[in-house]
C-alpha positions as CSV (number, residue, x, y, z in Angstrom):
1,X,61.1,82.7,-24.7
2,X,62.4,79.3,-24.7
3,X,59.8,76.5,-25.6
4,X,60.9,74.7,-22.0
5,X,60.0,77.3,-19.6
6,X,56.4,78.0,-21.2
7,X,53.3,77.6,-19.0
8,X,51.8,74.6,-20.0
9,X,48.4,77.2,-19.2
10,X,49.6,79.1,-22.7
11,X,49.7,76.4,-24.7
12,X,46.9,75.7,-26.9
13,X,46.5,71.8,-28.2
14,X,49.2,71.4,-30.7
15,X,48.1,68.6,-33.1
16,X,45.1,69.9,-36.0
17,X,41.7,68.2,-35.7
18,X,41.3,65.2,-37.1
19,X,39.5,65.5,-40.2
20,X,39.4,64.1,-44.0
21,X,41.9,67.0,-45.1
22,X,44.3,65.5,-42.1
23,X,43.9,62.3,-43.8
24,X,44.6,63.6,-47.1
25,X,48.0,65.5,-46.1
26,X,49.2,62.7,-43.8
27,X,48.7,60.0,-46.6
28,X,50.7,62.5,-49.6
29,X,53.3,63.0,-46.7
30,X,53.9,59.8,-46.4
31,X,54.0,59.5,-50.5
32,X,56.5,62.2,-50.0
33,X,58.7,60.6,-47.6
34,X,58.9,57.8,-49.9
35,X,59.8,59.5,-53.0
36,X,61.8,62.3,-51.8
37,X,64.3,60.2,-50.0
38,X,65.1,58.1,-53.1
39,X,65.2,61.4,-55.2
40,X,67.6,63.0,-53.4
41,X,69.7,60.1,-52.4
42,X,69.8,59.1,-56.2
43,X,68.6,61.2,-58.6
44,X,70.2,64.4,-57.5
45,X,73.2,62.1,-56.5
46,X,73.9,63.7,-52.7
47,X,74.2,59.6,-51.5
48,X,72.8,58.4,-48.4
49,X,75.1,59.6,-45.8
50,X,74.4,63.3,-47.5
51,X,70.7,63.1,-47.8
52,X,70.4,62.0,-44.3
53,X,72.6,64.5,-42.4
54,X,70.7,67.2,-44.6
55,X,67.1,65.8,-44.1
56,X,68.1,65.1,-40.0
57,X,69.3,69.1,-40.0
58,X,66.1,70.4,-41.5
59,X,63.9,68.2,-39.3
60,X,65.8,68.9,-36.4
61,X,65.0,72.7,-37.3
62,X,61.6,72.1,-38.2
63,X,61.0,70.5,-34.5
64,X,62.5,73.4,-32.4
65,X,60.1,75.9,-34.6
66,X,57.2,73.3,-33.9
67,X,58.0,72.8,-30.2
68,X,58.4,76.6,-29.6
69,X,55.1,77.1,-31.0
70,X,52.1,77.8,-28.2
71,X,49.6,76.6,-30.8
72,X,48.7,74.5,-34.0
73,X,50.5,76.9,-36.9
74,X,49.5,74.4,-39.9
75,X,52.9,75.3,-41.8
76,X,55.5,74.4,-39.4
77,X,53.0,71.4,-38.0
78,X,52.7,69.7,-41.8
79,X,56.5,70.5,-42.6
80,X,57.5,68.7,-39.6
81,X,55.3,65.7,-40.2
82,X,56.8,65.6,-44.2
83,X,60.0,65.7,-42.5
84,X,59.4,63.0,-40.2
85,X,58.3,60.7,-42.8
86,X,61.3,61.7,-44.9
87,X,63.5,60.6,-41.9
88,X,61.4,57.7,-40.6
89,X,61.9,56.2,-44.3
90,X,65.7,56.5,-44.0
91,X,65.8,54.4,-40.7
92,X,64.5,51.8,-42.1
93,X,66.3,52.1,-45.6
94,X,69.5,52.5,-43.4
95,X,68.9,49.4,-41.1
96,X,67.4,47.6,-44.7
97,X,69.7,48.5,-47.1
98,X,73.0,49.8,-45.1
99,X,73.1,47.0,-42.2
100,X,71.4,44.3,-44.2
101,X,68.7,43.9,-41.3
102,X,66.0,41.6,-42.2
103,X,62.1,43.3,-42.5
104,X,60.9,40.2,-40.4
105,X,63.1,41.6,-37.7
106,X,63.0,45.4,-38.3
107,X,59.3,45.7,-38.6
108,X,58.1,43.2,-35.2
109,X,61.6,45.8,-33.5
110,X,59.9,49.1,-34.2
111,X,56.4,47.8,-33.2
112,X,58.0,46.9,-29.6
113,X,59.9,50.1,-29.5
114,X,56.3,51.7,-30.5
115,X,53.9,49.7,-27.8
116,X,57.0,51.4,-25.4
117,X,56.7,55.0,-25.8
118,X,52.9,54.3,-25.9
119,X,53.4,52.3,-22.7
120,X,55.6,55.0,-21.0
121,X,53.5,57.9,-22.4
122,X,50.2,56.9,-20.8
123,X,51.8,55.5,-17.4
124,X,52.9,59.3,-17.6
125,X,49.6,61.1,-18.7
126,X,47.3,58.6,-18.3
127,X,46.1,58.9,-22.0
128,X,47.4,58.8,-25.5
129,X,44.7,61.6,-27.1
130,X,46.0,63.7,-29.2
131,X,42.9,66.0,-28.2
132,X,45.3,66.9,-25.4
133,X,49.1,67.8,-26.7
134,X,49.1,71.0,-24.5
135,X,52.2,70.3,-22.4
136,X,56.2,70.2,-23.9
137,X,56.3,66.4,-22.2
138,X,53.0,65.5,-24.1
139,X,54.4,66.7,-27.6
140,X,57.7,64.9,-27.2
141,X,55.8,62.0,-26.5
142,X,53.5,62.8,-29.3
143,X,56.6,63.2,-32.3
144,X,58.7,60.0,-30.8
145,X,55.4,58.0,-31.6
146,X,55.2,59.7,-34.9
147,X,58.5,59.2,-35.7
148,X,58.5,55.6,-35.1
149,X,55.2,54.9,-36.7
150,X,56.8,56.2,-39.9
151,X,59.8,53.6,-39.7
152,X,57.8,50.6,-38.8
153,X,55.0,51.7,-41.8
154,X,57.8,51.6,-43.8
155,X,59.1,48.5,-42.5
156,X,55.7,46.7,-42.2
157,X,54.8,47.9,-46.0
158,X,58.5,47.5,-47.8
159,X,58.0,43.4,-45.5
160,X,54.4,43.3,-47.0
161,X,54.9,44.6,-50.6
162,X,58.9,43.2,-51.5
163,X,59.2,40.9,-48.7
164,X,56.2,38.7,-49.4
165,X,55.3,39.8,-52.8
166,X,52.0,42.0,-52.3
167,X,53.2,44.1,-55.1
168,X,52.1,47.8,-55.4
169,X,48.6,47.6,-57.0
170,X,47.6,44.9,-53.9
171,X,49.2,47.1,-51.2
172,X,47.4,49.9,-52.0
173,X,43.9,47.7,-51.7
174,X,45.4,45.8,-48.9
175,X,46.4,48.7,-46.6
176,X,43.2,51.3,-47.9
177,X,40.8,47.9,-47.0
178,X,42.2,47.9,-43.5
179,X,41.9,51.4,-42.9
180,X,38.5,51.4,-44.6
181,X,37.9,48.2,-41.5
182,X,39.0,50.4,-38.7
183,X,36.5,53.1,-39.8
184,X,33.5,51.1,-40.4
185,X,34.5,49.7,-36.4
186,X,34.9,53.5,-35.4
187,X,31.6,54.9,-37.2
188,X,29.3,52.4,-36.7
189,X,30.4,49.9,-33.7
190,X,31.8,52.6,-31.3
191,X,35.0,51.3,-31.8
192,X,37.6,53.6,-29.2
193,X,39.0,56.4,-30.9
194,X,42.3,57.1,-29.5
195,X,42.9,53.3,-30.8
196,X,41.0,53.4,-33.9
197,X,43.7,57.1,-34.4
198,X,46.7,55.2,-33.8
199,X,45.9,52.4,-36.4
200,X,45.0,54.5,-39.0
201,X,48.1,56.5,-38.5
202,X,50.5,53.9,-38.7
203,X,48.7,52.1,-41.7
204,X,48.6,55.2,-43.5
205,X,52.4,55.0,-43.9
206,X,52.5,51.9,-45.6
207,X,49.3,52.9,-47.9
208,X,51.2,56.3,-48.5
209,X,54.3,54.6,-49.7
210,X,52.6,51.7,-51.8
211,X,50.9,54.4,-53.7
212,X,54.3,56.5,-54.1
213,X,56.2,53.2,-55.2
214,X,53.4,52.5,-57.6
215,X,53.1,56.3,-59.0
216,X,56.9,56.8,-59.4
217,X,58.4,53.1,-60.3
218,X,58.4,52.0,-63.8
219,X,56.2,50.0,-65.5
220,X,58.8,47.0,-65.5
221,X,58.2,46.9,-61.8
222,X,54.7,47.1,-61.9
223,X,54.4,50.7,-61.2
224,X,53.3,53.8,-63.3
225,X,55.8,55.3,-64.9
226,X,55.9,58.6,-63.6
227,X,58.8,59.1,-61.7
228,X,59.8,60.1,-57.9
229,X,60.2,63.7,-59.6
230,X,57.2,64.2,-60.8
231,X,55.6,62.2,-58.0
232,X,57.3,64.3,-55.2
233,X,56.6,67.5,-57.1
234,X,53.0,66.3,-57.5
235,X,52.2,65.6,-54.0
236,X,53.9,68.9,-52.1
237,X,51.8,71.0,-54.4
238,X,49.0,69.6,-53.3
239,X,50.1,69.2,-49.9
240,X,51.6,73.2,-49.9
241,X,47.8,74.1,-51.3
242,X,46.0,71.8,-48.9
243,X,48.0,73.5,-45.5
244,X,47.1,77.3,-47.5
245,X,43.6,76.6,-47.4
246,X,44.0,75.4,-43.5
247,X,46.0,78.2,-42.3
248,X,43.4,80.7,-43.8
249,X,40.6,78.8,-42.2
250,X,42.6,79.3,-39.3
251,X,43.4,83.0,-39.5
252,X,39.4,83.7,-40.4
253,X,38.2,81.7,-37.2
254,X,41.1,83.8,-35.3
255,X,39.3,87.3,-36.4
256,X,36.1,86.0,-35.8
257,X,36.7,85.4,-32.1
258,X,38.9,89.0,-31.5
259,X,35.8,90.6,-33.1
260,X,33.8,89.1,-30.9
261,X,36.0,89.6,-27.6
């Protein structure tokens, strides 16, 4: 069955809840999409043209699986949002380093194109949850947001970090504190959620690469030392090991209601 012509009444909500093993993954994916992208366009030696028609092909893949799906299946959600980040990172390296566009331009561009498809999206559905990604129109909406928050995180944290000289060590404080602000403002000062989702996710991405940047860069630059190899390697483990645990939750819960029906 094609994913188009599915009752939007079979379609279960297609985003996982929000909790602090969302957080987790999102944050190493975004670690990922830092680290993997300069692997492969470096280390490995494919180039950038390569890597990206490769990583474009696989995402591409990943988002027609994703789109046919009637529910959240935690594999092909996560491998799509590692994806994503992989590719969000290479508009902005393309635009940075390939077209020589300045941050103080690329980053302010991708936050107008953002506050658009949020814009458009909720003069469409009238609201930006993600409680409610239960339609095809919804989820399109859903992965263009995501998509773009990826390039201008990676915008707003390569202008914060190299463009104004934050540095690493300070962009990981910098970007946690902020995130650390928005949940103090949702937790204890009723502080809207849908808002206080949409922050967090796109401040996550620079966080996620300030932390891969200061893992995987040498110590000359002021990183760690331990390489976007190891790094990359590192964080899909754990990301592969978090989305097990989630998909067996998943399949128990799913027994546990056919036993009971």
């Amino acid at each position: 069955m094609s994913f188009a012509k599915q009752p939007a009444a079979l379609r279960l909500n297609k985003v996982p809840e929000v909790t602090l093993a969302f957080w987790a993954i999102k944050i190493m994916s975004t670690t990922v999409g830092e680290t993997g992208a300069d692997y492969l366009a470096v280390h490995v030696g494919l180039g950038s043209a390569v890597t990206d028609g490769i990583t474009m092909a696989l995402l591409a893949t990943a988002l027609i699986l994703q789109l046919r799906a009637t529910r959240y299946i935690p594999w092909v959600y996560w491998l799509t949002v590692v994806l994503v980040s992989v590719v969000g990172t290479q508009i902005t390296d393309l635009l940075t380093d390939g077209m020589d566009a300045s941050l103080y331009v690329s980053t302010p561009v991708f936050a107008a194109v953002l506050a658009a498809i949020f814009a458009t999206w909720y003069r469409v559905e009238r609201t930006l949850s993600i409680h409610t990604i239960v339609t095809l129109r919804r989820e399109l909406f859903y992965w263009s947001a995501i998509l773009c928050t990826f390039a201008l995180g990676t915008a707003a944290g390569d202008l914060a970090t190299e463009a104004l000289g934050l540095g690493f060590n300070l962009g990981v404080i910098v970007f946690g504190g902020m995130i650390a602000l928005i949940a103090m403002a949702y937790y204890y000062y009723d502080a809207d959620a849908v808002r206080c989702f949409w922050l967090t996710y796109i401040l996550t991405r620079p966080l996620g690469a300030s932390l891969g940047d200061l893992l995987s860069q040498s110590r000359d630059y002021g990183g760690l030392g331990f390489g976007t190899i190891y790094t990359s390697i590192g964080f899909l483990v754990a990301i592969v090991a978090l989305v097990g645990v989630l998909s067996l939750k998943q399949s128990a819960a799913s027994i546990q209601v056919e036993n009971k029906s």
